[in-house]
N, C-alpha and C positions, 0 to 999 in steps of 0.2 A: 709707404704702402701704396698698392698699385690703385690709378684714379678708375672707376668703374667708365667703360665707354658707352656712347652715345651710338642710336642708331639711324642711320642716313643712309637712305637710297639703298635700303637693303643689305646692311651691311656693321655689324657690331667693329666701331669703330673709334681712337685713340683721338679725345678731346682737342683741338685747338687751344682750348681755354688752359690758363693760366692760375684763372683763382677758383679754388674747390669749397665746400661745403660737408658737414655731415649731421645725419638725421641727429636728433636725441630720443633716447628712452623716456617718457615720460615721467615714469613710475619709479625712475631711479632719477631722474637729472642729468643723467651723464650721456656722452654723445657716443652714439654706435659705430663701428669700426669701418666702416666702409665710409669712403672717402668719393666725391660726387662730383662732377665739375660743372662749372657756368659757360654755358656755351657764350665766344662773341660772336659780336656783330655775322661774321664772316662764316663762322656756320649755318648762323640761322638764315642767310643766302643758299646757301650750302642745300638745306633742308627745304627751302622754299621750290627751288628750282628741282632737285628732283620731286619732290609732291606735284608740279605741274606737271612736267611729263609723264606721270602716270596718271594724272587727270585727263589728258590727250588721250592717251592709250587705252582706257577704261572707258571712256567719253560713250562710247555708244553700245557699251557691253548691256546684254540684259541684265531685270534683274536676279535669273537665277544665279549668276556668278557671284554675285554679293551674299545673295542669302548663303550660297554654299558655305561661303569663307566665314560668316555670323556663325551659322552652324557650327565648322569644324572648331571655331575657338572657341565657343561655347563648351565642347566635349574635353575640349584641351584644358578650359580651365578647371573642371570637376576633375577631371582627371591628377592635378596637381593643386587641388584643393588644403590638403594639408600641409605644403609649404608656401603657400599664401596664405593663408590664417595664421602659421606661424610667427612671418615675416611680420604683418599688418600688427600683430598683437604685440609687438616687441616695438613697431613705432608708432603708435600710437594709443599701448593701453587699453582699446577697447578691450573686452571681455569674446574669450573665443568663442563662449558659448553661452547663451542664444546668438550673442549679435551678432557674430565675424562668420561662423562658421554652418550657422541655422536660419539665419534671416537673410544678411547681407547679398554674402556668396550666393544663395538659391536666388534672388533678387536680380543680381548680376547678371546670370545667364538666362533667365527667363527673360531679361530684358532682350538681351541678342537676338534669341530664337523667336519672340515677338517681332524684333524689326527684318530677322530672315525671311518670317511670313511676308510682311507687311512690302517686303524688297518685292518679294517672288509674287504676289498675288498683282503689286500696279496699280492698286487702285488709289493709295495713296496722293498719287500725282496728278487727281484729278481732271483727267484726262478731257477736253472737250469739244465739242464736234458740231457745225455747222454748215446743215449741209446745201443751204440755197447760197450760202456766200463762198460756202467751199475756205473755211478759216477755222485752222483747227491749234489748240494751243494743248499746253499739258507741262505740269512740272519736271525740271531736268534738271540733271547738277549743276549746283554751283561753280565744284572748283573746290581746289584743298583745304578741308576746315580746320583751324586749329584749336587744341581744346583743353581749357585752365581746369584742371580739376582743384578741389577744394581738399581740403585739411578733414573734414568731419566725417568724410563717406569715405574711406581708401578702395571700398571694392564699388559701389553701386555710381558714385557719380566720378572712378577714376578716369585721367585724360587719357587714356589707352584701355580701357574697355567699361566705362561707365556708360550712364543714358548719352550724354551728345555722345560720345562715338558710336554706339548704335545708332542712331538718329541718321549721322552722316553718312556713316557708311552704305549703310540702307537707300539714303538717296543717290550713290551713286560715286560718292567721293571720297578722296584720301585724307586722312587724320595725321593731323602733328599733335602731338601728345607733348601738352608742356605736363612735368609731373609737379607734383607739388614736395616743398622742401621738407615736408614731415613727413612722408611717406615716401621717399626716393626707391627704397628697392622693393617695395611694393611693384610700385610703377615698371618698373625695372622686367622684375616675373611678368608681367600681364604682356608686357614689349615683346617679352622673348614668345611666347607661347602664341603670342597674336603674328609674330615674324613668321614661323614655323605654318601654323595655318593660312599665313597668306601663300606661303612657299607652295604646301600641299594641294590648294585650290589652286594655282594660276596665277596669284596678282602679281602683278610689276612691281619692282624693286621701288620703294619709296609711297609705296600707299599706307604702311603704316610707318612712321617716325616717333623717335625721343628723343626729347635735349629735358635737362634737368631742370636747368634754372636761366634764366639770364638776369643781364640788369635793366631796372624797370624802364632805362629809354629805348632801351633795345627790342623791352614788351611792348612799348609802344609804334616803333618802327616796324614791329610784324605786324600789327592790328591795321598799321597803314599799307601794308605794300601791297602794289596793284597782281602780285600773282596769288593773294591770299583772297581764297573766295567769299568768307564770314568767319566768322569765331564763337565758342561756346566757351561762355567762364561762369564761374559757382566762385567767389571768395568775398573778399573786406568790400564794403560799401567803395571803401575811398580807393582802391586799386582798382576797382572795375571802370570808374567815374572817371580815371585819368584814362585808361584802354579804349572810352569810350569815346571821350575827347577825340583821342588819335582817329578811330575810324571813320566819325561821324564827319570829321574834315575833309574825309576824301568819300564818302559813302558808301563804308564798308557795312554789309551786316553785320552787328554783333546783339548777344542774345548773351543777356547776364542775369545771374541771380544774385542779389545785394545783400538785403538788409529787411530784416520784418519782426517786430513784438506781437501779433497776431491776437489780437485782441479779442478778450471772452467775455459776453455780458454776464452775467449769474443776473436775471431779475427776480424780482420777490416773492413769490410763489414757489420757483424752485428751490430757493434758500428756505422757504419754510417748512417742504413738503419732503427735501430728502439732502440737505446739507450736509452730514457727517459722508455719503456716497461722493460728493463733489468734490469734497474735501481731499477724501482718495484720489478721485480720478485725477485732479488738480496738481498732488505731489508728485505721483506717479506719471504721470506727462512730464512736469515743467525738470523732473530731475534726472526723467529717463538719458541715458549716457549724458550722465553731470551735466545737463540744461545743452548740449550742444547740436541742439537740432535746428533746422531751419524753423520748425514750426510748431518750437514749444512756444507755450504760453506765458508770454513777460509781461502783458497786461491784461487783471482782472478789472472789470467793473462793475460796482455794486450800487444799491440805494440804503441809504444810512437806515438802520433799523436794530432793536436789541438782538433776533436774531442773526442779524449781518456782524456784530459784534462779536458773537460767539461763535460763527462761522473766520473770521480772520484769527482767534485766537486757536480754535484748533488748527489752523493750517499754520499758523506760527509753532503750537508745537511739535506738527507733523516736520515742519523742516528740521525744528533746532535737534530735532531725535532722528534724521534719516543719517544714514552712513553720506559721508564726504567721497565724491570720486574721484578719479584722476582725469584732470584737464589733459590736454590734446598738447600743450608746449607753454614754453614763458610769453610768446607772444599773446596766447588767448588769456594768461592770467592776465597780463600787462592790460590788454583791450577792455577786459569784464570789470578789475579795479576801476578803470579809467572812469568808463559808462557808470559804476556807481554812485563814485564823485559826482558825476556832473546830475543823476540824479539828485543824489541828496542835496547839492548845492543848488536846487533849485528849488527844493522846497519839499522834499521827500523826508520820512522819517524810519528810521533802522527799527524793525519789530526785531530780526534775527539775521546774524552774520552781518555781512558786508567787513570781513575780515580776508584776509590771504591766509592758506594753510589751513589744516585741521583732516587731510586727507594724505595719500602718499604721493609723492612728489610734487607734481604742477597742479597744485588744487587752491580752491577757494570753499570758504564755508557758505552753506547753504543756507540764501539771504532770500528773503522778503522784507520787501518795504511797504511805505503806506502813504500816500497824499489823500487829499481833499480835492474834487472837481474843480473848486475856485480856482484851490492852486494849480493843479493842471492844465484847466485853461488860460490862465494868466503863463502859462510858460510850457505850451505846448509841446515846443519842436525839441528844447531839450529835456521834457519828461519823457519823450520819444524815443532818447539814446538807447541804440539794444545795446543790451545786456547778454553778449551770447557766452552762455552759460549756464550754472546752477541758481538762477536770480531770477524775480519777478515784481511785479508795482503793482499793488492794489490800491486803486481810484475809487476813492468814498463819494458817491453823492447825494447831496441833500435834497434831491425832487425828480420828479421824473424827469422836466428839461433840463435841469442840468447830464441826465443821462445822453438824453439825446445831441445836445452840444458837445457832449466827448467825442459821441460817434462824427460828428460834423469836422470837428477839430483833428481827426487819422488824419497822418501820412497813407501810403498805399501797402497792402502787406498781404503776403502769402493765403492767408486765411483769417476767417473771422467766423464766433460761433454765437451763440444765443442757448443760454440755457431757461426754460420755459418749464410752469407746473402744469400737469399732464392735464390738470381741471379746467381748462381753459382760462386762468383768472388771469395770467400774462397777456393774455391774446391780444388786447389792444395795443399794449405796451411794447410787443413784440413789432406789434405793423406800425408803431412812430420810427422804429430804430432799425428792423432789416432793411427797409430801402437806403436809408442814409449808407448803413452800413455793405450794402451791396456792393456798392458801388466803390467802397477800397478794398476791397479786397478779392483775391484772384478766385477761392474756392469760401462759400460759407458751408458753416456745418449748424446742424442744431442738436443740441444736448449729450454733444460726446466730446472730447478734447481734441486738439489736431494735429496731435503729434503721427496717427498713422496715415502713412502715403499709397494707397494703390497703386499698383501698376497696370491700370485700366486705360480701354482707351476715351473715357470722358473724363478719365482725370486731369483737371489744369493744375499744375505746380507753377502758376507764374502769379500775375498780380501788377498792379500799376505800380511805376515808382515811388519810394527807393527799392521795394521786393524787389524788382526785375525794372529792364531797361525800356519793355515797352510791355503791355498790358493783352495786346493779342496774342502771347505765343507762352505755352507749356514744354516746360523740361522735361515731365514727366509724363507719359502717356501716346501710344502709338494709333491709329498716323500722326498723328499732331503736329509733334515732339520731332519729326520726320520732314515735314515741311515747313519748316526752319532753313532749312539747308538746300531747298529747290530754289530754281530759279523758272518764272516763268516764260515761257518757249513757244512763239506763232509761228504756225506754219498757215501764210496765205497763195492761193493757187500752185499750192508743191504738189509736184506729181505722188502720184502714189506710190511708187517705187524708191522714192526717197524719205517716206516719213518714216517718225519712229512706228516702232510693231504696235504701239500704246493708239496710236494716230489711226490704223488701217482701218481699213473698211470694216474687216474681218476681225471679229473680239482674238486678239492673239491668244489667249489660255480659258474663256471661255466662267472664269470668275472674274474679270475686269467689270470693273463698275465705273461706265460714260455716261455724261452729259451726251449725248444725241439731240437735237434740234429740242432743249430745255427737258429731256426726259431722262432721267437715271432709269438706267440698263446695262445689265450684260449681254445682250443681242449684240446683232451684227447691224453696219448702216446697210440700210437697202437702198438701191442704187434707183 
């Protein structure tokens, strides 16, 4: 059967590679017919060098040309919405509806068409301006980003038109779109459709690329190489942590999302005042698409009490009675067993599940487990193993500091919430544990669960490590999410004929928002 091609330098084009790949169905186990190849070494040269010279070429475009290009793919992918929800739902099992074809997708292109604005308006790049020293800087591209997408999102965070490519393109740069191995012809549609709009706007052959897969040393000789500007990866703790090695040795940006249990307080007032509601919102987060969210909920934490008691027994029979989904491949079963073991061998106890099967194809049964704060603390780091899945750990404790000693004892994670009784009786108990708890985690919430992600721009989806690879920057949310991907850019005594339009004296569009001599405005400098 014929190997599907890779695209390079503008051009749907016949692998190099040698050894191939193919998706699997979830839902059945068996592997989908289309046949993928691993690009070597010598493409991903291949792909590097042209991505630079359409960084050259593009270098000092505005940004209405980007936004245009945001745009037209955005139109392009609504317009071919129903065979990408097709596709997506055949490797990977999600549900076409709500998620793939009512959330996802509308998710997807709103994210573009926010970073089209976000291109076209400049203000992003924080432009700024000095005018007794006459020293004017402002963010600029990078340089060709490349971009891991993850297994969990095939439309919202994929390497060819998820958040980091809008992100980067928006600032001004070309995308290498590595696809991910469970979603290949996903990736595949969004390539084509994003080739097509690059065609129709203007852009240079090689501002959007695919290559499928390669081999992991070869993932890391792209993270190294000096014509790669940064990188953007969403996947496994321990594959980001080797990518990150490579770049940091030569100081590449890279900007990854790892790994996070995201931890919920429930303290005692709310468990008294509306428990059977938590309960709900508790299942229906941590199971929403079979536990595979970045920011379900894998650890609860309670204080020992009879109705704490009867709040972990109904949510043990809410699990052992919800419907079993379908996992995302053998690998996430392989990883989720794994994490349970190392839970329970550390001192965890099986209230429900922690079995393989009981759903169709790649599934696991829907587990809750239970330690003791003692034992948590005595063996922090591996009660910590996520669990990315349908699975979660609820931490008993026997006093209010041992409450607070959980919070002390986090790793770094995506979010963390606090559930609070609306009578104020939590109130003090609340202000021992949000500071500690601020301070790991990227976004707090209080009294809702955190599975939902806006697409705002004060949303941070990032978090200290292991969440993400540094603690100042969001995947999610624009400009943010945007200046990622700048780099920043002094101009000291350049004439004014050769600064950027963002630089001028004169506000080029008139919504620009500068620093002027320490004052945000859209004015013009007076001279």
């Amino acid at each position: 059967m014929a190997v599907q091609r890779v695209l390079i330098d503008g051009q749907w084009t016949v692998s190099a590679g040698t050894s191939t790949f193919h998706a699997v169905n979830p839902r059945t186990t068996e592997p989908l017919p289309e046949t993928y190849p691993v690009s070597p070494w010598s493409e991903v040269v291949q792909v590097l060098e042209a991505a630079n010279r359409a960084a050259e070429t593009v270098r000092s475009w505005s940004g209405d040309r980007f936004a245009a290009f945001l745009e037209k793919f955005a139109d392009r992918i609504e317009a071919r919405a129903a065979d990408l929800v097709a596709i997506a739902n055949l490797e990977t099992a999600l549900p076409v509806a709500p998620r793939l074809k009512d959330v996802e997708l509308p998710r997807t292109t709103n994210q573009l068409r926010q970073a089209a604005k976000a291109a076209r308006d400049g203000s992003w790049a924080m432009p700024t301006i000095d005018t007794a020293s006459n020293i004017r800087s402002v963010l600029g591209p990078i340089g060709p980003v490349a971009v891991f997408g993850p297994n969990n999102f095939p439309f919202a965070f994929n390497g060819a038109a998820g958040g980091d490519f809008a992100a980067a393109v928006a600032a001004g740069n070309p995308v290498i779109a590595k696809g991910h191995s469970s979603h290949p012809g996903t990736t595949r549609l969004f390539a084509e459709e994003a080739q097509l709009a690059a065609t129709e706007t203007g852009m240079p052959n090689g501002f959007v690329q695919l290559i499928y897969r390669t081999s992991h040393d070869d993932g890391k000789r792209l993270a190294a190489h000096p014509l790669l500007g940064a990188i953007g990866y969403t996947g496994s703790r321990s594959a980001g942590v080797q990518l990150k090695e490579a770049a940091d040795r030569v100081g590449k940006p890279i900007y990854l999302e790892l790994s996070s249990i995201n931890p919920v307080y429930l303290l005692p007032g709310a468990i008294r005042e509306r428990a059977a509601a938590i309960v709900d919102q508790f299942a229906t987060s941590c199971l929403m698409g079979t536990g595979q969210m970045c920011t379900s909920p894998g650890l609860i934490v309670v204080q020992a009490a009879p109705e704490v008691e009867n709040f972990i027994k109904q949510a043990t029979e809410k699990f052992a009675a919800a419907p079993v989904g379908t996992l995302l491949g053998a690998g996430v079963v392989s990883h989720l067993e794994s994490g349970q073991k190392t839970v329970v061998a550390s001192g965890a106890t099986v209230l429900t599940g922690a079995a393989t099967g009981g759903g169709a194809g790649f599934s696991c049964q829907n587990t809750l487990l239970r330690v003791s704060a003692r034992q948590f603390l005595a063996a922090a780091e591996a009660l910590q193993t996520e669990m990315f899945g349908n699975s979660s750990l609820i931490v008993v404790a026997d006093s209010t500091d041992e409450l607070v000693a959980v919070a002390r004892s986090l790793e770094g994670n995506l979010t963390g919430c606090l559930y609070t009784a609306t009578d104020g009786s939590d109130d003090a108990l609340h202000d021992r544990i949000a500071p500690i708890l601020r301070q790991k985690v990227g976004r707090l919430l209080n009294d809702k669960m955190p599975t939902g992600v806006a697409v705002v721009a004060s949303m941070n989806h990032g978090g200290p490590f292991p969440a993400t690879g540094h603690p100042g920057f969001t995947a999610v949310g624009i400009p943010g999410a945007v200046r990622r991907f700048g780099m920043l850019q002094c101009y000291d005594a350049v004439r004014p004929n050769r600064l950027p339009a963002a630089l001028a004296n004169k506000n080029p569009n008139g919504s620009l928002w500068r620093s002027i001599d320490g004052q945000m405005t859209q004015g013009d400098v007076i001279a």
